[in-house]
VOPAGU-2260 file (C-alpha; in pm, 1 decimal, decimal comma):
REM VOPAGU-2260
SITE   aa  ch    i         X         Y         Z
SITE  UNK   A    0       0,0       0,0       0,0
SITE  UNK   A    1     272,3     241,7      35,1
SITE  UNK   A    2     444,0     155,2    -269,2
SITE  UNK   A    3     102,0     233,1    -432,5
SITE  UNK   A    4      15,1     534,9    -260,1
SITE  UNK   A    5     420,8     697,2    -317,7
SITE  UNK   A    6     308,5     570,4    -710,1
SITE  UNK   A    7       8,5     742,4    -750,1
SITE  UNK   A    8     162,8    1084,6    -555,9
SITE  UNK   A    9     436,1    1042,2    -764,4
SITE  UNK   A   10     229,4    1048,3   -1086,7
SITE  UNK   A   11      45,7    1376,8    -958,8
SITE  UNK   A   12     396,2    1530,6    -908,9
SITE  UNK   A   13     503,7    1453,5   -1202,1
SITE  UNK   A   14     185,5    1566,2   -1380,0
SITE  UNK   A   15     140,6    1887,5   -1230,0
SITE  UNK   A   16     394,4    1968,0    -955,3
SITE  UNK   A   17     117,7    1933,4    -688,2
SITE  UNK   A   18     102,1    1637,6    -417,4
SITE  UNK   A   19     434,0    1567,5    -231,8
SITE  UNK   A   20     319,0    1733,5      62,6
SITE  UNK   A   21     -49,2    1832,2      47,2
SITE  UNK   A   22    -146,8    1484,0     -64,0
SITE  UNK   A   23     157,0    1248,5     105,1
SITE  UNK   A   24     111,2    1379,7     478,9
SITE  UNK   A   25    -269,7    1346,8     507,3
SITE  UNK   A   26    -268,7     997,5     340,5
SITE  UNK   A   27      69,5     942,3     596,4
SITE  UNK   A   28    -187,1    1032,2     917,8
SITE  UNK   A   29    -522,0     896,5     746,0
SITE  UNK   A   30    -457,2     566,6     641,2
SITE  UNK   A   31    -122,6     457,4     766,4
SITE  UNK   A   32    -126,4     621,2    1126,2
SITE  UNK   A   33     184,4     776,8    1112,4
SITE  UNK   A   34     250,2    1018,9    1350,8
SITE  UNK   A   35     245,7    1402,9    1239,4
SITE  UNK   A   36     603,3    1518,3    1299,4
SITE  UNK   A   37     707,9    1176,5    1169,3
SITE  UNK   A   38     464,7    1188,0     864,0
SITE  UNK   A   39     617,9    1586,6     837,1
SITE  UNK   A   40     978,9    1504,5     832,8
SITE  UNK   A   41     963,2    1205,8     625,6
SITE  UNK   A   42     721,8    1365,7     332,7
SITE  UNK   A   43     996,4    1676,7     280,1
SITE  UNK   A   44    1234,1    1381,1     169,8
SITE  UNK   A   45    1013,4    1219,6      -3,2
SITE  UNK   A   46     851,9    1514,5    -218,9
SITE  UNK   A   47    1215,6    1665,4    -240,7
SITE  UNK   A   48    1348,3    1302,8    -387,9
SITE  UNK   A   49    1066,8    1268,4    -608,0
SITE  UNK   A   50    1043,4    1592,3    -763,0
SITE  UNK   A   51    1423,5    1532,0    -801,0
SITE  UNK   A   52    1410,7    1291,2   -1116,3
SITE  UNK   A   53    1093,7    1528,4   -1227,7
SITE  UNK   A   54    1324,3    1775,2   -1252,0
SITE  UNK   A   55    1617,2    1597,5   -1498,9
SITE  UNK   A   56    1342,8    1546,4   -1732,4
SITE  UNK   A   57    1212,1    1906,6   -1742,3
SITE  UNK   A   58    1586,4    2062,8   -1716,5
SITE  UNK   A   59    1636,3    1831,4   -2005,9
SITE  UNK   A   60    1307,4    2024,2   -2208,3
SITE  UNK   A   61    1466,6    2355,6   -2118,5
SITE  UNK   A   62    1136,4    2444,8   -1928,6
SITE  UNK   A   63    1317,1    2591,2   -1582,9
SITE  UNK   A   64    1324,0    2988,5   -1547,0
SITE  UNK   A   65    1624,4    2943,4   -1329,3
SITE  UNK   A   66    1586,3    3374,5   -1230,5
SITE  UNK   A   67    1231,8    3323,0   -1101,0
SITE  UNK   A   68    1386,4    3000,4    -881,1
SITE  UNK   A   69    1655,0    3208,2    -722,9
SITE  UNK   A   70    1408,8    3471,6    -607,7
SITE  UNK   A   71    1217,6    3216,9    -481,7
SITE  UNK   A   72    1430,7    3057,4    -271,0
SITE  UNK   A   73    1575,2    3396,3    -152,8
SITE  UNK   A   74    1316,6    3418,9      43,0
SITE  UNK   A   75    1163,6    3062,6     129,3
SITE  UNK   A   76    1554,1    2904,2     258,1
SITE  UNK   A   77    1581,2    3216,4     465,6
SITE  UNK   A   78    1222,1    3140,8     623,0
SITE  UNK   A   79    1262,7    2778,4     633,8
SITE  UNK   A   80    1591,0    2843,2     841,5
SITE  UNK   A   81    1423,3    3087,6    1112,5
SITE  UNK   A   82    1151,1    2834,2    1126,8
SITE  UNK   A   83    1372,1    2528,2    1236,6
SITE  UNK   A   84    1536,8    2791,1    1488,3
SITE  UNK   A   85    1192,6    2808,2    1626,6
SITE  UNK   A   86    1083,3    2458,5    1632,2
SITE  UNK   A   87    1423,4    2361,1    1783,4
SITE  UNK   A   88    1327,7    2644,2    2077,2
SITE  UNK   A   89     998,1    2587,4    2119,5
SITE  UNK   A   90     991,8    2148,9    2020,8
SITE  UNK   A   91     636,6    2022,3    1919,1
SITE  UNK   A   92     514,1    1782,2    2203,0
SITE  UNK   A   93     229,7    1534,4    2265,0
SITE  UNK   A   94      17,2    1828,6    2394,8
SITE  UNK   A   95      41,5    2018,9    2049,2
SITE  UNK   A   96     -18,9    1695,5    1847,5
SITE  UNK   A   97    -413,9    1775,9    1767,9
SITE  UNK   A   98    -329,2    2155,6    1695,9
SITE  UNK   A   99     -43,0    2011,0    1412,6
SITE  UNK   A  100    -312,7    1784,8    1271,7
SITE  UNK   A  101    -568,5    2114,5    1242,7
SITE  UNK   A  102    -284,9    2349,4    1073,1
SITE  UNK   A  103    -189,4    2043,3     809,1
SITE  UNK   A  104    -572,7    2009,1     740,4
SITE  UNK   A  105    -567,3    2414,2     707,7
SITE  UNK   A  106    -259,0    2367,8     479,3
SITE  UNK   A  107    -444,1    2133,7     309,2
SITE  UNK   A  108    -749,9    2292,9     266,4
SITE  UNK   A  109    -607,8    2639,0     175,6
SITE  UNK   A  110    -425,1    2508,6    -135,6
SITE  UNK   A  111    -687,0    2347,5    -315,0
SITE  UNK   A  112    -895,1    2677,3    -233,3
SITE  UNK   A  113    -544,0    2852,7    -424,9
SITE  UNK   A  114    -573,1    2569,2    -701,5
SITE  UNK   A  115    -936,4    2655,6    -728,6
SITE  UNK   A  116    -864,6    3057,2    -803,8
SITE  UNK   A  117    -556,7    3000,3    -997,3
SITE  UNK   A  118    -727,7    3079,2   -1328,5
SITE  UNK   A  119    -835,5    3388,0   -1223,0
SITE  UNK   A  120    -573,3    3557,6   -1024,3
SITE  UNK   A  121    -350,5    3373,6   -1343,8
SITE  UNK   A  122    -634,3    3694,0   -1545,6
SITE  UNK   A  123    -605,7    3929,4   -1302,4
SITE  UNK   A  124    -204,1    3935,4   -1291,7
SITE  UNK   A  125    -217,8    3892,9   -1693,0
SITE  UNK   A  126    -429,4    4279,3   -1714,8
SITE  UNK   A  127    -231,8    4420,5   -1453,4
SITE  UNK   A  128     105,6    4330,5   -1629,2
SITE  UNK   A  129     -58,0    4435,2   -1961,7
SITE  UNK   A  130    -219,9    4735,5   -1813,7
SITE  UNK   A  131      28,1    4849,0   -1583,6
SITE  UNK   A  132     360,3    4660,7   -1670,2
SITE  UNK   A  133     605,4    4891,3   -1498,8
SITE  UNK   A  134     448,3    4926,0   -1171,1
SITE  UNK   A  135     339,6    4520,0   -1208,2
SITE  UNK   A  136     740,7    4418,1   -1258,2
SITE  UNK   A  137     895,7    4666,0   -1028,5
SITE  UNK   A  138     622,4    4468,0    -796,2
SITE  UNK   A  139     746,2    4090,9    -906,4
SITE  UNK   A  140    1077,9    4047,7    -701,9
SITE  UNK   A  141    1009,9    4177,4    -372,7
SITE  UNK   A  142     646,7    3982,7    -405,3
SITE  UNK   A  143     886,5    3701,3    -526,2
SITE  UNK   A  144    1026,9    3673,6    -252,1
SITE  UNK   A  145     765,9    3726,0       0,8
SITE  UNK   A  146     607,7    3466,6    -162,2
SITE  UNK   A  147     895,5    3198,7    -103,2
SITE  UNK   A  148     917,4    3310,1     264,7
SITE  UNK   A  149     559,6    3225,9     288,1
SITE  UNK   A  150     611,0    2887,5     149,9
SITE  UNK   A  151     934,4    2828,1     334,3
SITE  UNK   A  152     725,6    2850,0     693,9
SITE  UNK   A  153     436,9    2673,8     545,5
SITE  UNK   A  154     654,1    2377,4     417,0
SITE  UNK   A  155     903,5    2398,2     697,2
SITE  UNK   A  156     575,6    2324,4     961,9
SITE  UNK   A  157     339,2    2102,6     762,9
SITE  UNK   A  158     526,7    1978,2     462,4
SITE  UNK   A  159     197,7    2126,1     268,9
SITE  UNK   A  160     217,0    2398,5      19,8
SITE  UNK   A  161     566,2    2411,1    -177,2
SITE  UNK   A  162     370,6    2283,1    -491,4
SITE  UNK   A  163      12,4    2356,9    -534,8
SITE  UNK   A  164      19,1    2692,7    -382,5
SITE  UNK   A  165     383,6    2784,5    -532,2
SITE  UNK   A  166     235,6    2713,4    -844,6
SITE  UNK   A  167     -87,3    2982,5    -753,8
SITE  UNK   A  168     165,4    3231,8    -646,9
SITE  UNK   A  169     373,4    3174,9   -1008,5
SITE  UNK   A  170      42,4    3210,8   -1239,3
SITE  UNK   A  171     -28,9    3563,0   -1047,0
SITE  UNK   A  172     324,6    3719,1   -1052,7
SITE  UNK   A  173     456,2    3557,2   -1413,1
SITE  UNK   A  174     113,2    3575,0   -1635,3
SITE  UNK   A  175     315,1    3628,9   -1958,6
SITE  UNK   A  176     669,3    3474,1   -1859,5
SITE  UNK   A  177     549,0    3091,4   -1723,0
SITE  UNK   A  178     356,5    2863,5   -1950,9
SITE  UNK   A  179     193,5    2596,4   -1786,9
SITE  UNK   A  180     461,2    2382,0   -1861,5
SITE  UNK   A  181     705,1    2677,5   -1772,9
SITE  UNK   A  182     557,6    2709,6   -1464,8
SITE  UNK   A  183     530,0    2341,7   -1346,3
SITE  UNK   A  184     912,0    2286,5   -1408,4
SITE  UNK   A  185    1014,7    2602,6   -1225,5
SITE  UNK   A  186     787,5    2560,0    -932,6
SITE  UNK   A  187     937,4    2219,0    -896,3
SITE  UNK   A  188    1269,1    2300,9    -904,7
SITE  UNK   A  189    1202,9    2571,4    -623,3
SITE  UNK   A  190    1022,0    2298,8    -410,8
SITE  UNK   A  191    1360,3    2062,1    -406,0
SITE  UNK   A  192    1580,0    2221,7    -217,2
SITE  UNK   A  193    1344,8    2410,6       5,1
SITE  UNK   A  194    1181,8    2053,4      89,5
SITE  UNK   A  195    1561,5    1878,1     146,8
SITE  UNK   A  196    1663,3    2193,0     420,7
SITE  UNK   A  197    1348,4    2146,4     615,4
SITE  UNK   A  198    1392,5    1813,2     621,2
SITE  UNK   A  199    1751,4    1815,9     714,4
SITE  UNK   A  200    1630,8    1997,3    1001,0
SITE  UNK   A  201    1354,1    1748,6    1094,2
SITE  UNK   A  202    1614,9    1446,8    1031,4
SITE  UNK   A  203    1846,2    1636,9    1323,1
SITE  UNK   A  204    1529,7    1661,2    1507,6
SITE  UNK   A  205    1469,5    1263,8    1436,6
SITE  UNK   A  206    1117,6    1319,5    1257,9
SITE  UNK   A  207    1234,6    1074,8     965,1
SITE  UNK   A  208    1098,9     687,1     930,5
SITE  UNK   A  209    1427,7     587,5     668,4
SITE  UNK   A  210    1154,4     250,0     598,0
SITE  UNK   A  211     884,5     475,5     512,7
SITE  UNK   A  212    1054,0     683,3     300,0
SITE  UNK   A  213    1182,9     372,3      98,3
SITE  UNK   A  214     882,1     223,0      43,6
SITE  UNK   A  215     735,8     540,4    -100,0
SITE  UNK   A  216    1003,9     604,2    -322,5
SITE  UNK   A  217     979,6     309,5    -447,3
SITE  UNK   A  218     709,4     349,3    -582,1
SITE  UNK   A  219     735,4     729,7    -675,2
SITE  UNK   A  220    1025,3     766,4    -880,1
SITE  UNK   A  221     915,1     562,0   -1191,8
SITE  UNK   A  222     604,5     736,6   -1162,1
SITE  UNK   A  223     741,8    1062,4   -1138,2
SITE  UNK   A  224     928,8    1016,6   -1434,7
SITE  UNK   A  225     607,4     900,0   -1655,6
SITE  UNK   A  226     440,1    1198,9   -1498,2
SITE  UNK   A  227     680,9    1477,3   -1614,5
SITE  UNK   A  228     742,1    1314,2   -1956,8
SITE  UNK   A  229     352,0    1304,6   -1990,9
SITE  UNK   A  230     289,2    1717,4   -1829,8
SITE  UNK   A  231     288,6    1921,5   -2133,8
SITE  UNK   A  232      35,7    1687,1   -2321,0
SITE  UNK   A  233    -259,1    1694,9   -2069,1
SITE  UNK   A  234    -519,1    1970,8   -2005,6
SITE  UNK   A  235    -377,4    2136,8   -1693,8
SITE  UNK   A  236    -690,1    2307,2   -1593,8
SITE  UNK   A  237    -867,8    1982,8   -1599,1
SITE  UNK   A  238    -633,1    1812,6   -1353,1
SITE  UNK   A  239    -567,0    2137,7   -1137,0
SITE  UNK   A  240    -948,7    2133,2   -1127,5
SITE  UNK   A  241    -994,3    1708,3    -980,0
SITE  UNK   A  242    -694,6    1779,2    -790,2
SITE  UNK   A  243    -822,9    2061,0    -556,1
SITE  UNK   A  244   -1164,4    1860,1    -558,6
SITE  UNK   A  245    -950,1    1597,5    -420,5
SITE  UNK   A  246    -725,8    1796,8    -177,8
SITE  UNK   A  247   -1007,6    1976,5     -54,4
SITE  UNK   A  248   -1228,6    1649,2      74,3
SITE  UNK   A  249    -914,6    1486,1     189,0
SITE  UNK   A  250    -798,1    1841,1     427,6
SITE  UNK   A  251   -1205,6    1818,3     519,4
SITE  UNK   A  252   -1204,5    1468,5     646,2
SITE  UNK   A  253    -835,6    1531,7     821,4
SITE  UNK   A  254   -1008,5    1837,5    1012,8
SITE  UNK   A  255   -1334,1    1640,5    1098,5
SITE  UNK   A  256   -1129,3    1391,6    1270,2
SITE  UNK   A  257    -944,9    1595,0    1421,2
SITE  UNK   A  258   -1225,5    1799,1    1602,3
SITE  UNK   A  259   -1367,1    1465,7    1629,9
């Protein structure tokens, strides 16, 4: 079941850059009981291995808009680092366990809400930057980065939010620049090493199941692969569309239990 479940992730990754984190940790606490940080810690290495091979096969399409990375990780490394500083001063106990659960299912819940009104902030950013270019590009780097810091403390606490909602952020501030295919290579590529430095913190921590992990990459990274190599022939509003259908029942039944 975990080979299966890292398999069909993996496919979504590959696919549309969505579902390391906002689909791996609920399934992780759901269906195989894994404790949160545990689940956490061990879905940053899996979404940062998997998207990993994604990425050789979209580097290899020239499809990576390597400036748009860097100002993404400017800001999400830098917030993914004060993060850890936290976490390691103020450590996540049994006591907080319920109140992780409720800000994954928020996580959760909050990206497929993103993937639902990516079309039309993807318009609204398209007739500002056509409307009002200068003031729209002076705009794109600081928002760049602001962006990435709010991804880096998202991703650095619930492992939720590097893809899907990276993605959101990318259709608003690069309307013209990222393609769909553009855009699902580059947010990638952003998600890999923010995902491997929070979970090098959570590994010092000890929040990684090394068995776990295997088991889902097993089953990931030939799916991955078939994913990527299949992204730029399928409708992406389509999927985007199922996906955050899907995302947002899963983060529902998370927070029902939870309050259960």
């Amino acid at each position: 079941m975990l080979v299966v479940a890292g398999a069909g992730t993996g496919l979504l990754v590959g696919l549309s850059g969505v579902g390391g984190g906002a689909l791996m940790t609920p399934l992780l606490l759901l269906v195989f009981g894994v404790a949160p940080m545990t689940a956490v810690g061990t879905d940053l290495w899996f979404a940062a291995i998997t998207k990993l091979f994604a990425t050789r096969v979209h580097h290899s399409n020239g499809l990576i808009d390597w400036p748009v990375v860097r100002r993404l990780w400017l800001g999400s490394i830098t917030a993914a680092a004060l993060t850890l500083v936290w976490m390691k001063l103020h450590p996540i106990d049994e006591s907080a366990v319920a109140l992780l659960k409720t800000a994954i299912a928020a996580a959760v819940i909050v990206t497929a809400v993103g993937m639902l009104f990516q079309k039309p902030l993807h318009a609204l950013g398209r007739k500002l930057r056509t409307t009002d270019g200068g003031h729209f590009k002076a705009m794109q780097m600081p928002m760049t980065v602001l962006a990435g810091a709010v991804l880096g403390v998202l991703v650095t606490l619930t492992s939720v939010g590097a893809g899907a909602l990276g993605a959101v952020f990318l259709a608003y501030l690069y309307p013209l620049r990222l393609t769909p295919p553009r855009l699902i290579a580059t947010d990638i590529v952003h998600a890999i090493p923010l995902a491997m430095f929070a979970g090098l913190g959570h590994l010092l921590i000890g929040n990684v199941d090394f068995g776990l992990l295997g088991h889902l990459l097993l089953g990931s990274i030939p799916a991955v692969i078939v994913g990527a190599m299949l992204s730029a022939r399928l409708p992406h509003a389509l999927l985007r569309g199922v996906l955050a259908m899907v995302l947002l029942s899963i983060g529902g039944k998370l927070w029902w239990t939870v309050a259960a």
